[in-house]
C-alpha positions as CSV (number, residue, x, y, z in Angstrom):
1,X,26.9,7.2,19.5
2,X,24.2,6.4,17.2
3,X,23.0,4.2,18.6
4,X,21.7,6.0,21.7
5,X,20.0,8.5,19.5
6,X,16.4,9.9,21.2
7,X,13.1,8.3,20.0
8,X,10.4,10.6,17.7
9,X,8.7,11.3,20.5
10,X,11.3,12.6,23.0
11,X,13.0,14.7,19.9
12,X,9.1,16.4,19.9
13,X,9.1,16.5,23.2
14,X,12.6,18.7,23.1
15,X,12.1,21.0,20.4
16,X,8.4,21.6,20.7
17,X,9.3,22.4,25.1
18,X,12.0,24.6,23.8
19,X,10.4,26.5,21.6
20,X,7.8,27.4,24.2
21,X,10.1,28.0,26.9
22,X,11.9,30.3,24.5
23,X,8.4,32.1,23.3
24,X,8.0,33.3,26.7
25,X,11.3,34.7,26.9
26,X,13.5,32.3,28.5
27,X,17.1,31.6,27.9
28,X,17.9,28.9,26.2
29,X,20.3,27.0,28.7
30,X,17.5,27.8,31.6
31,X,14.9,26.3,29.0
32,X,17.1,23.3,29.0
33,X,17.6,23.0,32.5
34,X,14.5,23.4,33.2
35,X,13.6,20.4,30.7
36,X,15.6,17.8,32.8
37,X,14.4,18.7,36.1
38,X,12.5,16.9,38.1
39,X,12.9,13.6,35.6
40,X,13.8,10.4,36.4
41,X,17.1,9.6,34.9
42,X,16.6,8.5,32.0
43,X,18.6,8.8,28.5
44,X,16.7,12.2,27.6
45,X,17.4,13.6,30.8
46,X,21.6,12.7,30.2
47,X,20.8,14.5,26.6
48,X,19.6,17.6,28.1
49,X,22.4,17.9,30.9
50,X,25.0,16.9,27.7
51,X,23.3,19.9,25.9
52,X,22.6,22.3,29.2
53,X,26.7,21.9,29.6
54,X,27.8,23.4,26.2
55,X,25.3,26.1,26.4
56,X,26.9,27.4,29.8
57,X,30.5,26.5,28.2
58,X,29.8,29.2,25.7
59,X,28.5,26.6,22.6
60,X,25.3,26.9,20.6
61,X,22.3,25.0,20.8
62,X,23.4,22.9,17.9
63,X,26.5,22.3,19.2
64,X,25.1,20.9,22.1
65,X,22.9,19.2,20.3
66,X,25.9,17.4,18.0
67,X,28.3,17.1,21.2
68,X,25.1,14.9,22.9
69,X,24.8,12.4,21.1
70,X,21.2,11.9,20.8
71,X,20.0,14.2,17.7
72,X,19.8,12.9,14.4
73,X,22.0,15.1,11.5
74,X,19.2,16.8,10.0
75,X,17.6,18.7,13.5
76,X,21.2,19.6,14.0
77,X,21.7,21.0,10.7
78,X,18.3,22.7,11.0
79,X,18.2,24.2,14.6
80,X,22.2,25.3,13.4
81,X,20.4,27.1,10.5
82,X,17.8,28.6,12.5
83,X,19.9,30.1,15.1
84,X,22.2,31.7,11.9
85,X,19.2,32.8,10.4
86,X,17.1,34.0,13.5
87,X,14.3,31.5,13.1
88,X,15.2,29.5,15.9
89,X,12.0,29.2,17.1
90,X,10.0,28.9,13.8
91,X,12.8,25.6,13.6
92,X,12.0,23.9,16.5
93,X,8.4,24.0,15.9
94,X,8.7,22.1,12.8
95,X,10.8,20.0,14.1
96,X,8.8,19.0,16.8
97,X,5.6,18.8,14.5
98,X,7.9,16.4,12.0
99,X,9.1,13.8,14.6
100,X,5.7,13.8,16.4
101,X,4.0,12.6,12.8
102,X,7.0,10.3,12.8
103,X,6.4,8.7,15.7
104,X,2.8,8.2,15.1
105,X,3.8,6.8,11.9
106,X,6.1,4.2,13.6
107,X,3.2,3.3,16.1
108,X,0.9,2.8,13.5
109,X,3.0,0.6,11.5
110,X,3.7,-1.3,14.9
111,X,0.5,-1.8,15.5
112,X,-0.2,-2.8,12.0
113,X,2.4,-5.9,11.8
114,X,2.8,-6.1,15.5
115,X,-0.6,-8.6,16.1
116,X,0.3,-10.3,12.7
117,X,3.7,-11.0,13.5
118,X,2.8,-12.9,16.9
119,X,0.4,-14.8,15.1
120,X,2.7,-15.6,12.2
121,X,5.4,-17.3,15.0
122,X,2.3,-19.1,16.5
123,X,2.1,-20.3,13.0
124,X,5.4,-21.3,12.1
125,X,5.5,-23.2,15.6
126,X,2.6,-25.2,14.4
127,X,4.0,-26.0,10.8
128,X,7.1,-26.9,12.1
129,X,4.8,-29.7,15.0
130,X,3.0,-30.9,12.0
131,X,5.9,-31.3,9.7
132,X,7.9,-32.5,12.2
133,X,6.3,-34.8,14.4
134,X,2.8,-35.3,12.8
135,X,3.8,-35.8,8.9
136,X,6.3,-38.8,10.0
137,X,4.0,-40.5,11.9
138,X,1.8,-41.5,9.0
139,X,4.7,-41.7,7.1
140,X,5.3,-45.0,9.4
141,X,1.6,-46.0,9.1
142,X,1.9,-46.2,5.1
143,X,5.1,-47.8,5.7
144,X,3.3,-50.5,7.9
145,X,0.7,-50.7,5.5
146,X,2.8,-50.7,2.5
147,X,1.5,-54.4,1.5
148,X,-2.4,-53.2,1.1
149,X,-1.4,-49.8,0.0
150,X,-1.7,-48.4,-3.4
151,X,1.1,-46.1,-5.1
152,X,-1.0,-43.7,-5.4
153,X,-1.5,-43.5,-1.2
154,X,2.4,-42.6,-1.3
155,X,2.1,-40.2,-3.5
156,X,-0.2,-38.6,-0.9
157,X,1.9,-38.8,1.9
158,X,4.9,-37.1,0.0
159,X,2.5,-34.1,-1.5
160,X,1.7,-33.2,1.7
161,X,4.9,-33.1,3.2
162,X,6.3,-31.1,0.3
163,X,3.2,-28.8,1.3
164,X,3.8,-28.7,4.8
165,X,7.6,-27.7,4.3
166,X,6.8,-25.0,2.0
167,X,4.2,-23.8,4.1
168,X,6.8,-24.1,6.8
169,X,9.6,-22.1,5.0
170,X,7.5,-19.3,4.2
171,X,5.7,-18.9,7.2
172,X,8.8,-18.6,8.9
173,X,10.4,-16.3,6.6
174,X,7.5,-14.3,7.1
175,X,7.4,-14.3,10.6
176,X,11.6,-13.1,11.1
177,X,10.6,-10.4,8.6
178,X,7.4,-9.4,10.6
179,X,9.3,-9.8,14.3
180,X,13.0,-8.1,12.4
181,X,10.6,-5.0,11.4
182,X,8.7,-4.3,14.6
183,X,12.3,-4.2,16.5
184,X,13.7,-1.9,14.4
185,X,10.7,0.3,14.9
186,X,11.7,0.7,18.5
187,X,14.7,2.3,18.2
188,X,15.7,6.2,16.2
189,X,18.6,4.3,14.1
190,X,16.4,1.6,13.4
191,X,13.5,3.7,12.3
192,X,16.1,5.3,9.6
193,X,16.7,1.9,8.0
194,X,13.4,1.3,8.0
195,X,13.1,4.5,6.1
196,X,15.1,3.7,3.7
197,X,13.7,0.3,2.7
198,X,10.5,1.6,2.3
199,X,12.4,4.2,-0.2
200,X,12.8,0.7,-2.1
201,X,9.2,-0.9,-1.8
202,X,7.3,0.5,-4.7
203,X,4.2,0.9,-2.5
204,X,5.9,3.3,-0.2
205,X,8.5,4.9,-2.3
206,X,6.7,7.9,-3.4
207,X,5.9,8.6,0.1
208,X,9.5,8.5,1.3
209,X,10.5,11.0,-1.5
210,X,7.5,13.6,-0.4
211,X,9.2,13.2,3.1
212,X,12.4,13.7,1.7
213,X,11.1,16.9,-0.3
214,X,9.7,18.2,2.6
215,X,12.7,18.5,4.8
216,X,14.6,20.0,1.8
217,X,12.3,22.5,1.1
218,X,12.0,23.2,5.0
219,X,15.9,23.5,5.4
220,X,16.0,25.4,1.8
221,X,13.4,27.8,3.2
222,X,15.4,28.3,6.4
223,X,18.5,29.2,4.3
224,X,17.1,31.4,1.9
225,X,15.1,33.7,5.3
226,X,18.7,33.8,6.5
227,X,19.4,36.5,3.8
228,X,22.1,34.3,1.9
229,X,21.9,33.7,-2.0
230,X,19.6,31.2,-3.5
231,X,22.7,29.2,-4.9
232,X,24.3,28.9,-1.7
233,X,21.1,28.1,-0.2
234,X,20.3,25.5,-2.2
235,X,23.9,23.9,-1.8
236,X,23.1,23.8,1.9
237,X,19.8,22.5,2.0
238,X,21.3,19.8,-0.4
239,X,23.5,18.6,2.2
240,X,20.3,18.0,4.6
241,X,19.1,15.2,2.1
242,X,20.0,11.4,2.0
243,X,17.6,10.6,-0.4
244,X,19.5,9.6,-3.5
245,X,17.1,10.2,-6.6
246,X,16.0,13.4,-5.0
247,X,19.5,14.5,-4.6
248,X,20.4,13.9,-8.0
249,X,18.0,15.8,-8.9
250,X,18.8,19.0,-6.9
251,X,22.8,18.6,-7.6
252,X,21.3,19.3,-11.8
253,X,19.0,21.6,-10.6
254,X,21.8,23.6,-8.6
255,X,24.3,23.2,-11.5
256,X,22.0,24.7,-13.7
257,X,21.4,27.7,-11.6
258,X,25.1,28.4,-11.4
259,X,25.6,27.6,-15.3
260,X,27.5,30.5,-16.2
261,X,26.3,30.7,-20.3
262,X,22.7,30.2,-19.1
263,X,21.8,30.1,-15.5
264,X,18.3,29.9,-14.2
265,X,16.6,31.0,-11.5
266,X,15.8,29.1,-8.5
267,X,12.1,28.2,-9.3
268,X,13.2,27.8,-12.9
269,X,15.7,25.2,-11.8
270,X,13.4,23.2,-9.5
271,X,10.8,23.1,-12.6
272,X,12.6,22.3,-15.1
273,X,14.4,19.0,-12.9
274,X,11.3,18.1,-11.9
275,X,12.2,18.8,-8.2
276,X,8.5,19.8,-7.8
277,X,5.6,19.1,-9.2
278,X,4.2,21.9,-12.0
279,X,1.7,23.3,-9.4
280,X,3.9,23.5,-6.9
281,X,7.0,25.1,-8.9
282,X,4.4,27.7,-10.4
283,X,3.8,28.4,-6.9
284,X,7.1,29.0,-5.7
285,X,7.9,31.1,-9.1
286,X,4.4,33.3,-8.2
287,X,6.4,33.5,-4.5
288,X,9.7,34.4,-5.6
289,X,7.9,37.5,-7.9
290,X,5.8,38.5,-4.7
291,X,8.8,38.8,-2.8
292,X,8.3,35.7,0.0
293,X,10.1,33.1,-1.7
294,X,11.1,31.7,2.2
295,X,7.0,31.6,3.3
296,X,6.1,29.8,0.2
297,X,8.9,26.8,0.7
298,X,7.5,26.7,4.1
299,X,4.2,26.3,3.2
300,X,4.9,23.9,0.0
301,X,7.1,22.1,2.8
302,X,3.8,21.5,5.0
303,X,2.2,20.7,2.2
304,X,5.0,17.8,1.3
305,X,4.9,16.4,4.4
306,X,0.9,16.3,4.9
307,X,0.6,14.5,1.3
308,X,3.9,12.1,2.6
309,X,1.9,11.1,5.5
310,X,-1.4,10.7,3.5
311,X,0.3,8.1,1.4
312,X,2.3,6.4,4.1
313,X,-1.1,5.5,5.8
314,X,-2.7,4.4,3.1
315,X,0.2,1.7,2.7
316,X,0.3,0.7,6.3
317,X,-3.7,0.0,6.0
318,X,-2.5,-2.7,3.3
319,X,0.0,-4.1,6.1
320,X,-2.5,-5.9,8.3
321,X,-5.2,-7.6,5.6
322,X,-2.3,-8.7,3.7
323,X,-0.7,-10.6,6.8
324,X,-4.4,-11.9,7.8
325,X,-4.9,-13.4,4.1
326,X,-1.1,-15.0,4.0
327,X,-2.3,-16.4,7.8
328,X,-5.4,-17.7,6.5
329,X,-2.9,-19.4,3.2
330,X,-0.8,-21.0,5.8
331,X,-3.7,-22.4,8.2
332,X,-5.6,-23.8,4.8
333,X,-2.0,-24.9,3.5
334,X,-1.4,-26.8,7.1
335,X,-5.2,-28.4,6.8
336,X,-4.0,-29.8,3.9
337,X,-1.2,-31.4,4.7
338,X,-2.7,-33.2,7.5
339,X,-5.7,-34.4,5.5
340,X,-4.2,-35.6,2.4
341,X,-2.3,-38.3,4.6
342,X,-6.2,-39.0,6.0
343,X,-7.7,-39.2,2.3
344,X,-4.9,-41.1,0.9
345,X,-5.3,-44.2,4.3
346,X,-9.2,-44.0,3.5
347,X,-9.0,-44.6,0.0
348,X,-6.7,-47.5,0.2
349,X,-8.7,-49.0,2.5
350,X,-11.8,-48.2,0.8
């Protein structure tokens, strides 16, 4: 089932149509409906008829979400919140704002290793020629020659094929890796993983834990509108999180809040695990005082998200002159091997 989940864009393309369909004041089911007519069948339109079904059986929008197949865990989790709390609407709009930035992520980034990685399997095709079939040949002419030859020549001959193999192995390595990520791209459950090595590449690692902060604090400013204590909010936005140094840092900041010697208050909590930053937990502590603890979270979660993206783009724009200079390595590295074969027959003979 998860593998057929929906793309970034057709999980915008649902929430942000149903929340407009449902801002004009139509039923949910008939907003649903109405999303898969007059569409050619397709794997959203067998979504929406999967989803239009439990709504007129009596189920939620989640659960016809769930029941689908197509939705990832956390827009169920958050569109199940929403319709508990009221804020169904307010839900889907930021849903449909955070997979449409997601999918223009994953375009970028496709576009960004997409050109390098066909030019990387041009270049392992050509290593692999000149290692293959070029290398031996003048292999044969120093073994023809080997009479008038000096040692030295040999020594040539084996420098550049130890060159032209390495060149060779890393190009190629290079090039799966290139090809491996632009495929995963393509699909929702490929996209995740994705996500979560870039959680281990130090260049994009504090990005991926601003995205993560931002859908906790968006599902922890969902539960706390829905009039339910901060504790038992925060235990249920917890639950919306995969990523696992954030997590452990919300499981101590929720244990301390339900401390029963000294428990501490929600923003207190989130400071003092360093859940947010100190601007950002001062602002929450100045919106829990005014009374509007819920449109603060919301608004520190845009702000998450807008600084995730920020720094995720700034990484990708590394992508591409990186792959250009390890191109132009592996050209100069190939050069090489062809010429010191050259240099080492010219000085023999010389």
């Amino acid at each position: 089932m998860a593998q057929n989940l929906l793309e970034s864009s057709a999980l915008s393309a649902f929430c942000g149509s149903i929340a407009t369909m449902l801002q004009a004041g139509i039923q949910t089911e008939e907003a649903v409906l109405m999303l898969s007519e007059n569409r050619e069948e397709s794997r959203f339109q067998e979504v929406c008829n999967s989803v239009y079904r439990s709504l007129v059986e009596g189920g939620s929008l989640a659960e016809g979400m769930d029941g689908s197949g197509g939705f990832p865990r956390y827009a169920i989790d958050m569109v199940a919140t929403g319709e508990k709390s009221g804020h169904l609407e307010e839900v889907l709009r930021n849903l449909e704002m955070y997979y449409d930035e997601e999918d223009r992520m994953f375009t970028k980034l496709k576009s960004s290793v997409g050109y390098p990685a066909a030019l990387l399997c041009i270049m392992a095709v050509i290593l692999a020629f000149t290692v293959l079939v070029i290398l031996p040949v003048f292999a044969n002419v120093y073994e023809n020659m080997a009479g008038s030859l000096a040692s030295a020549s040999f020594g040539s001959v084996g420098a550049s094929t130890v060159i032209g193999w390495v060149a060779l192995a890393i190009t190629v390595v290079f090039a799966v890796a290139a090809v491996w990520l632009v495929s995963r791209t393509r699909t929702e459950t490929g996209r995740a993983g994705v996500m979560r090595l870039f959680e281990r590449i130090p260049l994009t690692a504090g990005a991926m834990y601003q995205l993560a902060l931002s859908r906790f604090t968006a599902a922890l400013a969902t539960f706390v509108s829905s009039g339910i204590t901060h504790e038992e909010a925060m235990s249920q936005a917890i639950q919306t999180v995969d990523h696992e140094k954030l997590k452990a840092r919300l499981v101590a900041a929720r244990d301390s809040m339900v401390d029963l010697d000294n428990p501490r208050s929600l923003a207190q909590a989130i400071s003092e695990h360093g859940v947010f930053e100190p601007l950002y937990a001062r602002m929450l502590n100045v919106g829990m005082r005014s009374g509007s603890s819920d449109e603060t979270l919301a608004q520190l979660s845009s702000t998450f998200f807008d600084d995730a993206v920020v720094q995720i783009e700034h990484a990708l724009d590394y992508v591409e002159p990186l792959l250009a200079a390890f191109l132009t390595v592996a050209v100069g590295a190939t050069l090489i091997a062809v010429m010191l074969p050259l240099v080492g027959i010219m000085g023999s003979i010389g």
